[in-house]
DOKEKE-64584 format. One record per residue (C-alpha): y, z, x; residue in one letter. Coordinates in Angstrom, 3 decimals. Layout:
{north:Y, up:Z, east:X, resn:A}
...
//
This chain:
{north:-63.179, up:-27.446, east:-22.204, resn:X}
{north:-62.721, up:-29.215, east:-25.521, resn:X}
{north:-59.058, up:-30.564, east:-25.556, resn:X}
{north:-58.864, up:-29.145, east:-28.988, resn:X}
{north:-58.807, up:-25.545, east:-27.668, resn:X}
{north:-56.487, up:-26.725, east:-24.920, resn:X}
{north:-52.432, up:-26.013, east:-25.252, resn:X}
{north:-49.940, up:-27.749, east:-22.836, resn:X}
{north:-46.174, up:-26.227, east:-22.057, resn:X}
{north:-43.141, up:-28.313, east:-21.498, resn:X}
{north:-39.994, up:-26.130, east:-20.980, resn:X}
{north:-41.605, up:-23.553, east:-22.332, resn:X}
{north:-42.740, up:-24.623, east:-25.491, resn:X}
{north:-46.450, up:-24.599, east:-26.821, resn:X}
{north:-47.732, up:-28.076, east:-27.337, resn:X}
{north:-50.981, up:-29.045, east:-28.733, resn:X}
{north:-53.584, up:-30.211, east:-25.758, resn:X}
{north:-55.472, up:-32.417, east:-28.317, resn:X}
{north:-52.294, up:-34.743, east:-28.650, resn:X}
{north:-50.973, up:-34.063, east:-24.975, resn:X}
{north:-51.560, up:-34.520, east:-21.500, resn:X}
{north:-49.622, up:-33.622, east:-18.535, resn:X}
{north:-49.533, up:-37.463, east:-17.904, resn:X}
{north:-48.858, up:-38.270, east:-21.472, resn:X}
{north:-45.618, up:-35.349, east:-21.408, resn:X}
{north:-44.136, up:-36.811, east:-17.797, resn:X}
{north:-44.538, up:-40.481, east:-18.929, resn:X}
{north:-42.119, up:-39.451, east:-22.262, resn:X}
{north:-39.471, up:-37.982, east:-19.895, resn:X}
{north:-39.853, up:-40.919, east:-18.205, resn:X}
{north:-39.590, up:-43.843, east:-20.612, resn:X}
{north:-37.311, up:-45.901, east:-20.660, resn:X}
{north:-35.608, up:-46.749, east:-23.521, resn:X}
{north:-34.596, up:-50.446, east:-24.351, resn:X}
{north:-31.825, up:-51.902, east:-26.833, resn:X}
{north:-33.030, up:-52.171, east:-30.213, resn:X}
{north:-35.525, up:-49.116, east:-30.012, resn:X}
{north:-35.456, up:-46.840, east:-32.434, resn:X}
{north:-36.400, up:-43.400, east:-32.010, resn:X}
{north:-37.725, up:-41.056, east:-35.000, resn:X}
{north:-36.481, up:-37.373, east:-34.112, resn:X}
{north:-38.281, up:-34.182, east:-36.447, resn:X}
{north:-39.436, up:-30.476, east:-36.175, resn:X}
{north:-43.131, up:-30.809, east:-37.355, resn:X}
{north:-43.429, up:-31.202, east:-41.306, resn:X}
{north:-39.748, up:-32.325, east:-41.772, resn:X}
{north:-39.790, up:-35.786, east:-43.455, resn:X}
{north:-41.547, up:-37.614, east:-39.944, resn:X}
{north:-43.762, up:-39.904, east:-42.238, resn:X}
{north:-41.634, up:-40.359, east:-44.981, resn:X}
{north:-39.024, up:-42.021, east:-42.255, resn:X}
{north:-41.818, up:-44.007, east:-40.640, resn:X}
{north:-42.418, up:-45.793, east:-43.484, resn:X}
{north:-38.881, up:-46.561, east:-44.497, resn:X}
{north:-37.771, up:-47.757, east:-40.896, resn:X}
{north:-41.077, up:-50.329, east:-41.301, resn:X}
{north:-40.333, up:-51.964, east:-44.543, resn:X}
{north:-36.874, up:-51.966, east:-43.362, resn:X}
{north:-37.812, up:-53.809, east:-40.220, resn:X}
{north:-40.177, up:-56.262, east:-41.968, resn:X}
{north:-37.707, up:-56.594, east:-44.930, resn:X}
{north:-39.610, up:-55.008, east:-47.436, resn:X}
{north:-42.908, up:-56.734, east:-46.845, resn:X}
{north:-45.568, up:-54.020, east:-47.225, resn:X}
{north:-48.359, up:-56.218, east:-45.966, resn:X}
{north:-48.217, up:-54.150, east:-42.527, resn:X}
{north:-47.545, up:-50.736, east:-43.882, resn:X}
{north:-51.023, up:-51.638, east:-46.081, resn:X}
{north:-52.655, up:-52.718, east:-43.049, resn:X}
{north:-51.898, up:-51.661, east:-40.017, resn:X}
{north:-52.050, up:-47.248, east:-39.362, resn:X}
{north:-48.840, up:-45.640, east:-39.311, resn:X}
{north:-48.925, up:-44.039, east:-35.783, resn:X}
{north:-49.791, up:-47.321, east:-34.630, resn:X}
{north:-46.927, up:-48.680, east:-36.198, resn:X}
{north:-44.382, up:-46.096, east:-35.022, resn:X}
{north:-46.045, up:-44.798, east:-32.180, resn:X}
{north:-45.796, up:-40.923, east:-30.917, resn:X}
{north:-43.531, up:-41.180, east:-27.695, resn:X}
{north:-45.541, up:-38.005, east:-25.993, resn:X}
{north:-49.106, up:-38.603, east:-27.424, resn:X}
{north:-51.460, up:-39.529, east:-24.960, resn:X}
{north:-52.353, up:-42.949, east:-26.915, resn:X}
{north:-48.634, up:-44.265, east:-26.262, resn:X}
{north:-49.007, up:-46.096, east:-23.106, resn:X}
{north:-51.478, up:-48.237, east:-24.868, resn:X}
{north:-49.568, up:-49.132, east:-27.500, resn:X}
{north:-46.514, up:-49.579, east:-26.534, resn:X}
{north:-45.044, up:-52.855, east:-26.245, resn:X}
{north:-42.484, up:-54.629, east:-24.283, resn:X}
{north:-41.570, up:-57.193, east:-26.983, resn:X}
{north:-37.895, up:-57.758, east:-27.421, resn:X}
{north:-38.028, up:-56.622, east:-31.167, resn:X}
{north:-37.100, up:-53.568, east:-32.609, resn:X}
{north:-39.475, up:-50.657, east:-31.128, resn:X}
{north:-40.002, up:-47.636, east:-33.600, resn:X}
{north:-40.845, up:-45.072, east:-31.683, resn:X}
{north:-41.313, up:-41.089, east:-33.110, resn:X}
{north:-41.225, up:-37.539, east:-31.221, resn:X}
{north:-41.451, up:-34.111, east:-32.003, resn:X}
{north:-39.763, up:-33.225, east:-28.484, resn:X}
{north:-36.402, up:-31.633, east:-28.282, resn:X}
{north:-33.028, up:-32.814, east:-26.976, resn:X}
{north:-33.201, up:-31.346, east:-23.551, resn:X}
{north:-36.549, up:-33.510, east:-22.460, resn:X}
{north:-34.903, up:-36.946, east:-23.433, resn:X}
{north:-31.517, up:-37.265, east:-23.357, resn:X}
{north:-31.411, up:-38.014, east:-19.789, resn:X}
{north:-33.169, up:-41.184, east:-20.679, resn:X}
{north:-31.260, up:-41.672, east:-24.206, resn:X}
{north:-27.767, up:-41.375, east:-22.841, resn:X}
{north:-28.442, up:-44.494, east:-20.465, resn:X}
{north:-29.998, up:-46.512, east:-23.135, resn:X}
{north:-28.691, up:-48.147, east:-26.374, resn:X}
{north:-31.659, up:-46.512, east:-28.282, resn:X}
{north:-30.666, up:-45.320, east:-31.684, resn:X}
{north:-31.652, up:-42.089, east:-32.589, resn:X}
{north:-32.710, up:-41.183, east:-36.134, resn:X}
{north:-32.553, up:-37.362, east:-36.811, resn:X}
{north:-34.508, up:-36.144, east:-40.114, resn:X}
{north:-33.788, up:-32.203, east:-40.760, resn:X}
{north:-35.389, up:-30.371, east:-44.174, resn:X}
{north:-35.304, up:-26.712, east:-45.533, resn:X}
{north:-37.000, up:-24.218, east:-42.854, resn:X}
{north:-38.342, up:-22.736, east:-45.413, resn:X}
{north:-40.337, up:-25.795, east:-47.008, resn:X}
{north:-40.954, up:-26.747, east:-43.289, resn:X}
{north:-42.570, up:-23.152, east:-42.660, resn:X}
{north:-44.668, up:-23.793, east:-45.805, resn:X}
{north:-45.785, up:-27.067, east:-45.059, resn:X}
{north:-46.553, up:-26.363, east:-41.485, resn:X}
{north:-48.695, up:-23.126, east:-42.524, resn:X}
{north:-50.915, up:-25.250, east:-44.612, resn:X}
{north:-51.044, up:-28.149, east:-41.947, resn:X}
{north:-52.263, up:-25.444, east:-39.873, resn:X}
{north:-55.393, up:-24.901, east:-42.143, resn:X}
{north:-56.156, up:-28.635, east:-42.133, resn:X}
{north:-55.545, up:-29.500, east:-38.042, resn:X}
{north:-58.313, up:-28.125, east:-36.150, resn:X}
{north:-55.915, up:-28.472, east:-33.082, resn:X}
{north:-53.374, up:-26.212, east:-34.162, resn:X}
{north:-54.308, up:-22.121, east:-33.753, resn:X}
{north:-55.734, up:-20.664, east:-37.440, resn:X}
{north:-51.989, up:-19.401, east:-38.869, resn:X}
{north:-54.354, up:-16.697, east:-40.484, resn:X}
{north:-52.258, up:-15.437, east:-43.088, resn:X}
{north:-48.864, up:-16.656, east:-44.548, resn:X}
{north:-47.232, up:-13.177, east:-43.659, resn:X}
{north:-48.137, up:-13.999, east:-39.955, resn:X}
{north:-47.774, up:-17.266, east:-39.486, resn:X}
{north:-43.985, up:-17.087, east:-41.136, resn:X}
{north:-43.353, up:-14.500, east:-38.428, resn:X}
{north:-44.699, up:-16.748, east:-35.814, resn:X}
{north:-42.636, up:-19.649, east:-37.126, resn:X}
{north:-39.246, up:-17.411, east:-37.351, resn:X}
{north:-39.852, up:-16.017, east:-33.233, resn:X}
{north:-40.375, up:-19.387, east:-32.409, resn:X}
{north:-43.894, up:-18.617, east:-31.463, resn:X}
{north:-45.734, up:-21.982, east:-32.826, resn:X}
{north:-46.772, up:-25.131, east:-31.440, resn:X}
{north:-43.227, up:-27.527, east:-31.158, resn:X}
{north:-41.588, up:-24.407, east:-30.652, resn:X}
{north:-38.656, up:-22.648, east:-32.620, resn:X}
{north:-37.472, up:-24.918, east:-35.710, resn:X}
{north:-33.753, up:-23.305, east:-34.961, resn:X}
{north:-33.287, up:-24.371, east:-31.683, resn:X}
{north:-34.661, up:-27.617, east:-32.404, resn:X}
{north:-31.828, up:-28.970, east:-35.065, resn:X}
{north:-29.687, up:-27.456, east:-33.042, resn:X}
{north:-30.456, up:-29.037, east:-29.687, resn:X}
{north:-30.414, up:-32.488, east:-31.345, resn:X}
{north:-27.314, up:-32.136, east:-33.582, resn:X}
{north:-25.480, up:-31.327, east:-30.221, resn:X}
{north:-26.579, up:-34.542, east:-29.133, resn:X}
{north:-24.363, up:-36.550, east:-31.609, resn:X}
{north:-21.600, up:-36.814, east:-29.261, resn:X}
{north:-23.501, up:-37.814, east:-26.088, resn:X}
{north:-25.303, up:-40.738, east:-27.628, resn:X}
{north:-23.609, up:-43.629, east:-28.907, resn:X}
{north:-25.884, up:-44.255, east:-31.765, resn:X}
{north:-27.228, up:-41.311, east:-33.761, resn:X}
{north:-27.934, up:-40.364, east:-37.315, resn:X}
{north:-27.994, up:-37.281, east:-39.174, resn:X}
{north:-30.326, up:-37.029, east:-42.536, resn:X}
{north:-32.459, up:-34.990, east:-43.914, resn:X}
{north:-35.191, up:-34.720, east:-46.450, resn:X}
{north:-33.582, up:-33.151, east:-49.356, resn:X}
{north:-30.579, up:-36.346, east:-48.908, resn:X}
{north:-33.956, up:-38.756, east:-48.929, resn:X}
{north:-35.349, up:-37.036, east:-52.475, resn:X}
{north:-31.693, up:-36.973, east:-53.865, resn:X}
{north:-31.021, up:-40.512, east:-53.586, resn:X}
{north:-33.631, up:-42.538, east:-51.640, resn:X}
{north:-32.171, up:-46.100, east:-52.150, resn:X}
{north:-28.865, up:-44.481, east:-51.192, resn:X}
{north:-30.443, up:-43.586, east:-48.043, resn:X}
{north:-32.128, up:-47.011, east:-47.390, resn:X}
{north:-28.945, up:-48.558, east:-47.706, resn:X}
{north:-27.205, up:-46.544, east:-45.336, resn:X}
{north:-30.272, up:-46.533, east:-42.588, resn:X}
{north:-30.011, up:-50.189, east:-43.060, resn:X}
{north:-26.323, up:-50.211, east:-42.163, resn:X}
{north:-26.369, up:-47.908, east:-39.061, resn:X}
{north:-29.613, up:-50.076, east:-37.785, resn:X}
{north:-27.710, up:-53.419, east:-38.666, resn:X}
{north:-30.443, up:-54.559, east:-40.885, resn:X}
{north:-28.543, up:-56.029, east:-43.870, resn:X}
{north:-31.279, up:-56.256, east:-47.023, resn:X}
{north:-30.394, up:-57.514, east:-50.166, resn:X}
{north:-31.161, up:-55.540, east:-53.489, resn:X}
{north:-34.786, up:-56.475, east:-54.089, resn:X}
{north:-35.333, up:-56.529, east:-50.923, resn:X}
{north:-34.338, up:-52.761, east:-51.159, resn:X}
{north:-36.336, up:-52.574, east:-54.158, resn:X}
{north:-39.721, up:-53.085, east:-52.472, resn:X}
{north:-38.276, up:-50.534, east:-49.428, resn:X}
{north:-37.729, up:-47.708, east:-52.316, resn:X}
{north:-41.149, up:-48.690, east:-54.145, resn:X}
{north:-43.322, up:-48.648, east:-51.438, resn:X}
{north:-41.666, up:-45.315, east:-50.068, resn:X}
{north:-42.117, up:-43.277, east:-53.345, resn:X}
{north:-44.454, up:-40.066, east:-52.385, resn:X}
{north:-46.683, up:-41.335, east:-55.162, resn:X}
{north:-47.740, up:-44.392, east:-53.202, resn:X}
{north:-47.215, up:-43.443, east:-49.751, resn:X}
{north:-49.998, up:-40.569, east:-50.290, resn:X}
{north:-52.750, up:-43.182, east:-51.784, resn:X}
{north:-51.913, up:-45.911, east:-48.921, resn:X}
{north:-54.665, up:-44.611, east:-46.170, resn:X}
{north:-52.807, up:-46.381, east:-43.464, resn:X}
{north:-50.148, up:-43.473, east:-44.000, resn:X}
{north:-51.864, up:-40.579, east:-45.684, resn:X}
{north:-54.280, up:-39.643, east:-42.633, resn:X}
{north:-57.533, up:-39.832, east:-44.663, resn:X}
{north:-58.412, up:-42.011, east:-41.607, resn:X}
{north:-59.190, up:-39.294, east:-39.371, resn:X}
{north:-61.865, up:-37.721, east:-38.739, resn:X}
{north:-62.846, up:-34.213, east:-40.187, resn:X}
{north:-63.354, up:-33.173, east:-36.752, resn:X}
{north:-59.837, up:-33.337, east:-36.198, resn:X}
{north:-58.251, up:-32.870, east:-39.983, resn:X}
{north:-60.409, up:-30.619, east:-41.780, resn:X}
{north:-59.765, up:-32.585, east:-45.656, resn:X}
{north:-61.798, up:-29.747, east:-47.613, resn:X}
{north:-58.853, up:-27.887, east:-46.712, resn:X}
{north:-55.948, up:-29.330, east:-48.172, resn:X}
{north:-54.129, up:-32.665, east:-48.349, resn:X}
{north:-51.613, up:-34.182, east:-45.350, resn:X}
{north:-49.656, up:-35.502, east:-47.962, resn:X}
{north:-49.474, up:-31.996, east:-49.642, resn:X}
{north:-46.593, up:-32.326, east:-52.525, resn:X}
{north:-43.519, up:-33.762, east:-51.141, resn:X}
{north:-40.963, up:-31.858, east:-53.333, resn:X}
{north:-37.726, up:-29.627, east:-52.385, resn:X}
{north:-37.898, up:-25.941, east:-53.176, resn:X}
{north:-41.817, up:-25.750, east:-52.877, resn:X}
{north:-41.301, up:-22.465, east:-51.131, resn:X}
{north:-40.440, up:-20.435, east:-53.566, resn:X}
{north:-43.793, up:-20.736, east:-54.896, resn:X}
{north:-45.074, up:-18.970, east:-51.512, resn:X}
{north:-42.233, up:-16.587, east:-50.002, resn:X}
{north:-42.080, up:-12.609, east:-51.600, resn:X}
{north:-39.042, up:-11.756, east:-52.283, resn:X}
{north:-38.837, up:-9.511, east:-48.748, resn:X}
{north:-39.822, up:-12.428, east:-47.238, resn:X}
{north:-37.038, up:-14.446, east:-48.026, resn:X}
{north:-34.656, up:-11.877, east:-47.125, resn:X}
{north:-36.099, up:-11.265, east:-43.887, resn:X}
{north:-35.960, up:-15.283, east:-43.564, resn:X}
{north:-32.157, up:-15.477, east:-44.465, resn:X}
{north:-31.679, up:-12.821, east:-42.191, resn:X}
{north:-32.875, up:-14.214, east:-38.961, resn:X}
{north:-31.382, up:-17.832, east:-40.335, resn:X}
{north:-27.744, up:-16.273, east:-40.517, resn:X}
{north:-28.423, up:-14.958, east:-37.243, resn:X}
{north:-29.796, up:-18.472, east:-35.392, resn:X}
{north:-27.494, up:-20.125, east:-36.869, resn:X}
{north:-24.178, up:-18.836, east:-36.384, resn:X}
{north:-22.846, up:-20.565, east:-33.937, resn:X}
{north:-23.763, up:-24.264, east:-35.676, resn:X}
{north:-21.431, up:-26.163, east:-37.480, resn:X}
{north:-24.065, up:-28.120, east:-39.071, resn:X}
{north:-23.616, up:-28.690, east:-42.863, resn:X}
{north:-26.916, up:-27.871, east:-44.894, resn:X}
{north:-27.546, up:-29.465, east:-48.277, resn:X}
{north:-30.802, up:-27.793, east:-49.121, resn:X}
{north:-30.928, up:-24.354, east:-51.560, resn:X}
{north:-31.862, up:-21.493, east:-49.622, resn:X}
{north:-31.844, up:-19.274, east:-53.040, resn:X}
//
């Protein structure tokens, strides 16, 4: 069988067969973590990239020369793809590594490791949005069919990754069993990007100085992270990401959907979000109005 039909469970939770192996899942539970790795935590369509590229001009001090060069998931490798335990190295230097898995599959690892975790949250409902129309472009991921269904599908939990609720919440819990974690999220990064640069730079104890920062903020700005093909995935294959459908780098804005949701939509979203959420003390920043 094609392993683009194919869909893998861990703990329950629907992963997509093209990306994932049984191997490739047990070797991620299994890694071990080293001091100065980094570790890139999101739900799917959350500000993943966006943070990928910021944590490499960081780390080469705003030199873009690799970001121009060298692919993205190369550079910040996917912990649970089946690629990893290629590309992985054992150098002593800083290790970005990314992941889409939740809490309960790595902290065993994390909690015995001096790995800092980066944590990048954004509006469910711009995540639902932007995941619906990644769904039209990834021939790997199930046809979402219509908006109406997929946003059902994406409130039950019933998606590849799993439920976006239980996701925040099971790393935000985390922040007090790991020594070194960080909190942002996607609407703090539009706000004030250099704001945010500064402050990743300070919890990674990168130091930059202000035009060094400069080149971090100007090389992150949507505008020329989605023409840079080493970032905006025009280097896969239509086989895999269908381009006549839409773009991976779609818009990159806050609030995008309220150009999709009906207004019974959104109150059936703000329902079931009151209702998830309850028992979280997390602070949100984004507009849910």
């Amino acid at each position: 069988m094609d392993r683009m039909e194919v869909i893998e469970r861990l703990n329950g939770i629907d992963l997509p067969g093209h990306l994932h192996t049984p191997m490739s899942l047990q070797l991620a539970q299994n890694f071990e973590f080293k001091e100065g790795d980094v570790l890139i935590v999101t739900y799917p369509k959350s500000g993943t990239t966006w943070m990928q590229e910021i944590l490499t001009l960081i780390y080469s001090i705003g030199d873009d020369e690799i970001a121009k060069t060298v692919p993205n998931w190369t550079r910040t490798p996917w912990l649970e793809h089946t690629y990893f335990k290629d590309i992985i190295t054992e150098d002593d230097g800083p290790r970005i590594i990314t992941t889409h898995l939740r809490s309960e599959v790595l902290l065993p690892q994390l909690r015995n490791s001096k790995a800092k975790v980066i944590y990048v949250a954004r509006n469910p409902k711009d995540v639902a949005v932007s995941f619906y129309f990644f769904h039209k472009m990834a021939k790997f991921l199930p046809d979402p069919e219509s908006f109406q269904n997929f946003l059902k599908q994406f409130l039950q939990g019933k998606v590849c990754y799993g439920s976006w609720f239980e996701h925040v919440k099971s790393w935000y819990n985390c922040r007090q069993s790991l020594d070194f974690f960080y909190y942002i999220t996607y609407e703090d990064m539009q706000k004030d990007l250099r704001g945010c640069i500064k402050k990743l730079c300070k919890f990674l104890g990168s130091p930059m100085y202000s035009k060094e920062v400069d080149r971090v903020e100007k090389h992150c700005k949507f505008s020329n992270m989605s023409q840079n093909k080493m970032v905006n995935y025009m280097l896969i294959p239509c086989e895999i990401l269908d381009h006549t459908q839409g773009k991976f780098m779609r818009k990159g804005v806050v609030g995008d959907w309220k150009q999709h949701f009906t207004e019974e939509q959104n109150v059936m979203f703000d329902k079931i979000f009151q209702e998830k959420m309850s028992d979280c003390d997390l602070q949100f920043v984004w507009d849910m109005e």
